[in-house]
MARGUNU-180996 format. One record per residue: x, y, z of N, C-alpha, C in turn. Coordinates in steps of 0.2 Angstrom, whole numbers, plus 5000, padded with zeros to 4 digits. Layout:
BEGIN
XYZXYZXYZ
...
END
This chain:
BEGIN
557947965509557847965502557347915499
557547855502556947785500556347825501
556247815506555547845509555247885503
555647945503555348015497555147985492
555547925490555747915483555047885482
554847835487554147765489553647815489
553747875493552947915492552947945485
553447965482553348005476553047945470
553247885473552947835467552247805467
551947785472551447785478550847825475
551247915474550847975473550547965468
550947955463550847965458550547915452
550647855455550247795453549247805456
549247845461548547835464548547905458
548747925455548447995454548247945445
548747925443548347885436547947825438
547847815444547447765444546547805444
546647855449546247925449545847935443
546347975438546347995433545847935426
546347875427545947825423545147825426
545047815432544347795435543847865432
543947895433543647975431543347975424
543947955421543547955411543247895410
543347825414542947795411542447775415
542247805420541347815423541247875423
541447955423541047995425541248045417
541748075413542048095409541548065402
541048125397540748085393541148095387
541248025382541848035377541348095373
541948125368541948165364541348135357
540948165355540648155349540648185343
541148145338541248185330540648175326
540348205322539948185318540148215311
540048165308540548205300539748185296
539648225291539248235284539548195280
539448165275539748135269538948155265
539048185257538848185251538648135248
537848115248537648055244537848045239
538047985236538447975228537548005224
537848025220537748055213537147975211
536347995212535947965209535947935202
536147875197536247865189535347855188
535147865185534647845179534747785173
534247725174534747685167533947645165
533847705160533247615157533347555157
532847515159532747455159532247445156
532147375154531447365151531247295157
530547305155530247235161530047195156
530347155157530147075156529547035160
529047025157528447005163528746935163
528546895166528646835168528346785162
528846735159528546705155527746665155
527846645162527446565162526746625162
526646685166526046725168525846755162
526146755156526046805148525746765146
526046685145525746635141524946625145
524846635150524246615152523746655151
523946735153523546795150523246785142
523846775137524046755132523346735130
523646675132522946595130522246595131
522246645136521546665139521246715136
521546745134521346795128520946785122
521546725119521346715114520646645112
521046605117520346525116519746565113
519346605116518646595116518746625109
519246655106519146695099519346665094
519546585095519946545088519246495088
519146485083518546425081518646375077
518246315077518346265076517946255068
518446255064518046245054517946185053
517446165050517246105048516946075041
517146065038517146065030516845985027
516446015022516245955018516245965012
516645915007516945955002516745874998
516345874991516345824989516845794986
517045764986517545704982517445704974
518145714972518145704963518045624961
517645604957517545554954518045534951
518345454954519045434950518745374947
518645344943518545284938518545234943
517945174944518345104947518245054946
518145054939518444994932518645014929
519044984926519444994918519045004911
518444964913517844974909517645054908
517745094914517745164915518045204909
518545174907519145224903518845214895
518345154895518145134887517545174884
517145164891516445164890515945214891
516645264899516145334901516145304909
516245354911515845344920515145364920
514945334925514245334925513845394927
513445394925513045454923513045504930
513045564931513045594938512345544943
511845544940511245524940511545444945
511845434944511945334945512545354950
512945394950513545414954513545444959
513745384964513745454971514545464973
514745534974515445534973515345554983
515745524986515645544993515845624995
515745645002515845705005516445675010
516945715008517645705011517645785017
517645755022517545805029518245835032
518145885032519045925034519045975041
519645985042519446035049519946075048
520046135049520346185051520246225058
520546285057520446335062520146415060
520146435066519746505062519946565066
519946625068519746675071519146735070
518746745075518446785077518746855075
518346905072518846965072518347025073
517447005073517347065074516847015080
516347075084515847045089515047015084
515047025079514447005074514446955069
515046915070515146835068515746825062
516246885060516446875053517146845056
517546785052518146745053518546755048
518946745049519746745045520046685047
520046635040520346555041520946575034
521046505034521446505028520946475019
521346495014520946475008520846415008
521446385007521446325009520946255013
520446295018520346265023519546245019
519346305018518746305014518746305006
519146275003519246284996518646234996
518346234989517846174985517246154991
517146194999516846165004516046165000
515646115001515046125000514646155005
514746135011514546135019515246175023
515046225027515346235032515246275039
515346215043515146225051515646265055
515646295059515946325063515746325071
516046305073516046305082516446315087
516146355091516646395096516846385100
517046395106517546355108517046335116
516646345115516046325122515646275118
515746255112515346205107514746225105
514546285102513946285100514146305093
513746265087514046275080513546315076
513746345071513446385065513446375058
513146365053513346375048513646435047
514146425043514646495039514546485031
514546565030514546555021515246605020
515346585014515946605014515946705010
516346755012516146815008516746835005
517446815007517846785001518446765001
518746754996519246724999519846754994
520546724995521046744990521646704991
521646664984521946604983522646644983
522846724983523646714980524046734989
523446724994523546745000523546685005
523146665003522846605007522446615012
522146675010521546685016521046705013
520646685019519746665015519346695023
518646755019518446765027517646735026
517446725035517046675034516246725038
515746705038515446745040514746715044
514446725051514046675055513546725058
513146695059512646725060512546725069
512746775071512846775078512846845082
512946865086513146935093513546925098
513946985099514147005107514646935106
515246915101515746845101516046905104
516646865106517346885109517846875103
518246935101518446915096519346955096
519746955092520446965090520447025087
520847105090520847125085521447135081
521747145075522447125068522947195075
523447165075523847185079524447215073
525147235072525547265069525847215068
525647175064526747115062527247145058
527247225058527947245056528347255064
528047255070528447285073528547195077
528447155075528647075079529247065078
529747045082530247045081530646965082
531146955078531446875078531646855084
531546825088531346795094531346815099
530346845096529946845103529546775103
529246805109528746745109528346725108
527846685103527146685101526846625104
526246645103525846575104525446565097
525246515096524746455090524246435094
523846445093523046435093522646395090
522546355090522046325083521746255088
521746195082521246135084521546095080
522346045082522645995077522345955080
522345895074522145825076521345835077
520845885076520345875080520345895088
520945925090521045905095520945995098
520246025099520046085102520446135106
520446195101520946255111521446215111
521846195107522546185108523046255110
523346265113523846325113524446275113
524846325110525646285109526146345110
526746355111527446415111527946405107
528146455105528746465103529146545101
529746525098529646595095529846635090
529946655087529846695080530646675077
530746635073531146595070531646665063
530846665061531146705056530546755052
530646795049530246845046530246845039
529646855033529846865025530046815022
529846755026529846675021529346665015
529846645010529446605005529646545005
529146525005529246425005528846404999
528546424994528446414989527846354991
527346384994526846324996526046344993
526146414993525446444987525446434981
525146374976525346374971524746414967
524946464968524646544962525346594959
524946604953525646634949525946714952
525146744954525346804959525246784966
525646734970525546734976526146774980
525746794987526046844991526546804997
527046764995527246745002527746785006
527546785011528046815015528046785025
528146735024527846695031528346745039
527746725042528046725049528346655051
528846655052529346595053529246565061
529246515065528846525071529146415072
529546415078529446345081528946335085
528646365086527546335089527546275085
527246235088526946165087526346185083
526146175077525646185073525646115067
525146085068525046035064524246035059
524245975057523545985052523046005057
522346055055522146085061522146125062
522546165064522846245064522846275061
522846265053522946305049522046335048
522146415050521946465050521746505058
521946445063522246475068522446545069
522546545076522746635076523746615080
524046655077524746675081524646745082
524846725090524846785098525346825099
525446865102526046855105525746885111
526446885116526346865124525546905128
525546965123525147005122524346995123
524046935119523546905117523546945110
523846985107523547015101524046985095
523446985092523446955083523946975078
524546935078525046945072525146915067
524746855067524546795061524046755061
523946715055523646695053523946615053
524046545056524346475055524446465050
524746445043524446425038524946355035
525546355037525846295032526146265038
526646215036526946185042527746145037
528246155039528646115036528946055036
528945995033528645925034528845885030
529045805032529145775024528745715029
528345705035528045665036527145695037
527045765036526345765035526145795044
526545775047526645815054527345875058
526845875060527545945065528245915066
528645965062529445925062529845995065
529646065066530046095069529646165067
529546175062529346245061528746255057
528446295058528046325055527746385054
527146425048527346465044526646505045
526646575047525946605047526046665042
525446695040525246735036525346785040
525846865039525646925043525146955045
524946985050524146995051524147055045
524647095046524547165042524447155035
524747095031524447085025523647045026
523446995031523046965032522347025032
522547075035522147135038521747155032
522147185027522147215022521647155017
521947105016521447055011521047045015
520947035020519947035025519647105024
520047185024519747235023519347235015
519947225012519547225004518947205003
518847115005518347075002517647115007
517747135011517147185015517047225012
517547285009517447315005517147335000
517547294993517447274987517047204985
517247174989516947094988517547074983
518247084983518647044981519147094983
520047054982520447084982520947154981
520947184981521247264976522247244976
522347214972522847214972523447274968
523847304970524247344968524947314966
525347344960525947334958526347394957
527147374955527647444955527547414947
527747384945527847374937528547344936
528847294940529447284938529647214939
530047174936530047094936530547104941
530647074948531147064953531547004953
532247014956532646934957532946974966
532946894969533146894975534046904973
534546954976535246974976535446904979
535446854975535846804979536446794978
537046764981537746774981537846764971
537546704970537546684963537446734958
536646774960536746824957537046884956
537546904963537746964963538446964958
538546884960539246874955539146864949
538646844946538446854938538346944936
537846964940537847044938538547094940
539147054945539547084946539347134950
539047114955538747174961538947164969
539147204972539547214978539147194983
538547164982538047154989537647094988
537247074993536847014993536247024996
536047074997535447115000535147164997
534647154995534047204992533647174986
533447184983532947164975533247184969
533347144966533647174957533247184954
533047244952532647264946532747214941
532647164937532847124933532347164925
531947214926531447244919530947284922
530647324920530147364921529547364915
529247364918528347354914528347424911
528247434905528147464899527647524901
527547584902527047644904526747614912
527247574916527047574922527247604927
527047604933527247654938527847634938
528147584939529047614940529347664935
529147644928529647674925529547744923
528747774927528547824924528847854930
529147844937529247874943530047884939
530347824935531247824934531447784936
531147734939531647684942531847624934
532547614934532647594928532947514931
533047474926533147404926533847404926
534147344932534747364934534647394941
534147434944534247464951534247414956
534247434962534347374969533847414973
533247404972532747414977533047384985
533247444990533247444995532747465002
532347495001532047515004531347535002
530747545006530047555004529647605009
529347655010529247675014529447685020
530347685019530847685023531047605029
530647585024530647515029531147465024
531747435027532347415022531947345020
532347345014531847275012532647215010
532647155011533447135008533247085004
532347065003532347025001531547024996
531447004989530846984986530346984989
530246934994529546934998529346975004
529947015004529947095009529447125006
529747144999529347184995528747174994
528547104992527847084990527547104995
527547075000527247095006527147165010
527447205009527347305009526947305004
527147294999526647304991526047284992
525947214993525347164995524647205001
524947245003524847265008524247335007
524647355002524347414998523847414994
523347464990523047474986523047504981
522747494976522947534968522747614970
523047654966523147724970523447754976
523647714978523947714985524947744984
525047784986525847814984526347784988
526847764986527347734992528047764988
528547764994529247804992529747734992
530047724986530747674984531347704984
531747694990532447694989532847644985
533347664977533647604977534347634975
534547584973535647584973535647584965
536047654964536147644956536947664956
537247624953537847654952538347644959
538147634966538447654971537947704974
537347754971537347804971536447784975
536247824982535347794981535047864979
534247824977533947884974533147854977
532847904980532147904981531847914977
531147884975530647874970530047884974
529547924972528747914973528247894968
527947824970527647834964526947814964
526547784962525847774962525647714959
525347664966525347604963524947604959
524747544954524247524949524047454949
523347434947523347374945523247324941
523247294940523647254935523347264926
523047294927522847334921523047394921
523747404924524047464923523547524926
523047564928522547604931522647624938
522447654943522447664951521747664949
521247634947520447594949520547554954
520047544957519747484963519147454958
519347404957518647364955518247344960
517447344961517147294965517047224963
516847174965516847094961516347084956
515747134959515247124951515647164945
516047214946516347274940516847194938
517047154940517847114940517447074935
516847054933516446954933516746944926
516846974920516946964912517646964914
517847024915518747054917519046964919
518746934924518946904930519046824923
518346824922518146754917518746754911
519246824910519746814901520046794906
520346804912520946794914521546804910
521646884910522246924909522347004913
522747024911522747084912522947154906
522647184908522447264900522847334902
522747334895522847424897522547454890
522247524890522247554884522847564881
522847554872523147564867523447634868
523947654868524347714867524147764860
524447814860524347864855524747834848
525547804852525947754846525647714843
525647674848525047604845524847614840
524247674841523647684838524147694831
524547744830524547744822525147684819
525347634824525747594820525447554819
524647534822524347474819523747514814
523747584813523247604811522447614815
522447614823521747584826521347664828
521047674829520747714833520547714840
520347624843520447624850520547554851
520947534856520947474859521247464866
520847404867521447384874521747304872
522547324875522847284873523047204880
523147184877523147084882523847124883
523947154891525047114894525047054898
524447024899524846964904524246914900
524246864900523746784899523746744904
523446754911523146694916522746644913
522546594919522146564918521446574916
521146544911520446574909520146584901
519846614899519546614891520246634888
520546684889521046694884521646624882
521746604887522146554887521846494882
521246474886520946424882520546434877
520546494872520646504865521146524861
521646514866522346554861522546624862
521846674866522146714861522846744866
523246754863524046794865524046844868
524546854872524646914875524946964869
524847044870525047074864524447074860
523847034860523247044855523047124857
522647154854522447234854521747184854
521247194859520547214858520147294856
519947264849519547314845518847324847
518447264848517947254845517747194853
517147184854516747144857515947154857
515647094852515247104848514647164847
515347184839515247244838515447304841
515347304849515547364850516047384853
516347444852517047484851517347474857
517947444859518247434865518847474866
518447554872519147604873519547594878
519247564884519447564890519147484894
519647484898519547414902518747404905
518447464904517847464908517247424902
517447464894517347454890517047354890
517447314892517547244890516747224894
516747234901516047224905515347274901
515947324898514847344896514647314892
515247294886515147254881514647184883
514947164889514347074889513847114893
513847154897513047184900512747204894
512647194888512347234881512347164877
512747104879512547034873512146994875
511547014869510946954870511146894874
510446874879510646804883510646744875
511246684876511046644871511746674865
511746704864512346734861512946714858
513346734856514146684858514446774858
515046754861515446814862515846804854
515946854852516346874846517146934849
517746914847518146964850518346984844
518447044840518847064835519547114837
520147094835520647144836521247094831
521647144836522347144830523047104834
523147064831523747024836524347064834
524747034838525547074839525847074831
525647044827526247054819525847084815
525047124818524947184815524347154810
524047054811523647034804522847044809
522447054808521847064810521546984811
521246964817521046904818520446904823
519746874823519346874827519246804831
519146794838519046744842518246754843
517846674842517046664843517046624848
516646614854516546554859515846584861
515846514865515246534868515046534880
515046544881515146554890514646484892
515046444895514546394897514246404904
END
């Protein structure tokens, strides 16, 4: 039984030893193959960010060759230098030499034929102005115009085939992207500097004109004296402003500074090509910034948008309806929260030009379409020669109404609404005066006033006859120096 027992165990251990050897050299293992379902491809926009340090270089190379170097000679006002001055009289122009005080600014290129866009400021009073480019070759520039309530001035050089900038869109810049400044501070040539868009729609109260247009591009770029008429880039190389002021209580770069929009910018170089001076257009309404202060004196639930504080008498607001008391919210769909939003879409426009107002009455909004005017109440475009007498009373008109006419008794006139700077001022005459009469002849229409002096003997004095605002009949005599 040992024996049987010893082979039965023997047998059967060689049989799995057998068995083992067989599947692991001769036997091929089994092969599963299973499918699996690719996950579900997503779709996700993204946006590309190009590399900063590669944009600013693109950027800068773009623009160098198109920013230029202004150089200004502006004579000096005569200041008394004795005492004996204040008794006796300064001395005769003839025995006086009042020196040439030298300036610089910045400039931009904007078409291939030599015309620049600087700041007013840079060339105001210039006797002389040179222009050089950024390989150093200079030109004289004359100036073809400018506009003090903008701060831009375009310049004009006798040249071909420049490399130049063309006005990009600053509605769509956004508050911190990146721009670059372009200019020549300090004298100091092809400066590029970075930063990024601070803030949008500033007023900094730095254009001192009664209709200025502020509405700055707010910008940390390094922009010093210099700059100003420089170009701001963005990463792009294209044109979204113009350098113009800098904020300072030492007269250098202390953190921010402020350019002109190009799309306002655009529009005032468009003009002065056009007409030879600005076309500026109005709504007809005296605005106030919704400040916390004012919301709680009007008792108003908001702190954004414009207060209608009055409306201009037969002007386009209040012929569209928009009433005083409203909350100008929005302009051609583009929301405004603030006074210099508005001026700035406005400023942008021309007289006859239609735009649509959203504002808040009651809780309640109501669209308006209306049609700008300018400042003589009309949708006319003046050119500069049609503007020369209009421009020298420094005010603004409008024909006498059908009321008017029988409450003063008149047949025709146009009446003085506003009194600027110029002959009206410095004769008195008032706003509210009715002009009847300019020597002798019958004054119907604002066109009326220029054909009047195109028709006064040379040597002449101007005579105005009309009717002031309490109804007594008075005439003004001067003469035009």
């Amino acid at each position: 039984m040992k024996n049987i027992v010893k082979i039965v165990l023997v047998s059967a251990l060689g049989g799995i030893i057998t068995l083992g050897g067989y599947k692991a050299f001769f036997e091929k293992p089994e092969v599963r193959t299973y499918i699996e379902s690719a996950p579900a491809q997503r779709t996700v926009p993204t946006t590309y960010t190009p590399n900063a340090e590669n944009s600013f270089v693109e950027a800068a190379d773009k623009t160098l060759n198109s920013v230029v170097h202004v150089k200004t000679a502006v004579r000096a006002r005569y200041s008394p230098q004795s005492p004996l001055d204040f008794f006796f009289g300064s001395p005769s122009p003839q025995n006086r030499r009042e020196p040439l005080r030298m300036g610089t600014g910045s400039g931009v290129i904007i078409s291939e034929d030599g015309y620049i866009v600087t700041n007013n400021h840079v060339i105001e009073s210039a006797e002389e102005i040179l222009v050089a480019l950024n390989d150093g070759e200079e030109f004289t520039a004359e100036v073809v115009g400018a506009d003090p309530t903008t701060d831009i001035a375009l310049l004009k050089i006798e040249a071909e085939a420049l490399p130049y900038l063309e006005f990009s869109d600053s509605d769509v810049l956004q508050v911190g992207e990146w721009v670059l400044a372009v200019g020549n501070p300090f004298n100091l040539t092809s400066t590029v500097t970075a930063g990024i868009v601070s803030a949008k729609g500033r007023a900094i109260g730095v254009i001192n004109e009664r209709a200025a247009i502020e509405s700055f591009i707010q910008t940390d770029a390094a922009v010093n004296p210099g700059n100003s008429g420089g170009a701001l880039v963005n990463t792009r190389g294209e044109l979204v402003g113009i350098n113009s002021a800098i904020s300072t209580h030492t007269g250098s770069f202390e953190g921010y500074s402020f350019a002109v929009p190009s799309n306002l910018a655009k529009k005032v170089v468009e003009d002065i090509r056009e007409y030879g001076t600005v076309q500026r257009a109005f709504i007809g309404v005296n605005i106030a910034d919704l400040t916390p202060r004012v919301a709680n004196e009007l008792e108003i639930d908001r702190t954004n948008g414009v207060y209608v504080a009055g409306v201009t008498e037969n002007g386009a607001a209040q012929e569209a309806g928009i009433e005083k008391g409203d909350i100008i919210i929005a302009v051609n769909n583009r929301e405004v929260s603030k006074s210099s939003e508005l001026q700035e879409i406005i400023g942008s426009k021309r007289p006859g030009e239609k735009v649509k107002i959203r504002v808040l009455r009651d809780e309640a909004a109501f669209d308006y379409e209306l049609t700008l005017r300018n400042a003589n109440g009309t949708t006319k475009r003046f050119k500069k020669e049609d503007l020369e007498f209009v421009t020298l009373l420094g005010g603004s008109f409008r024909a006498i109404t059908e009321k008017e006419k029988g409450v003063f008794g008149l047949r025709n006139g146009v009446r003085i609404t506003d009194v600027k700077n110029g002959i009206l001022a410095d004769q008195g005459i008032p706003k509210g005066y009715i002009i009847t009469q300019i020597n002798q002849m019958p004054i119907k229409e604002i066109d009326d006033i220029n054909l009047a002096m195109e028709r006064k003997p040379a040597g002449n004095p101007i005579i105005i006859l009309g009717v002031l605002p309490n109804g007594r009949e008075k005439y003004f005599a001067f003469s035009l120096k």
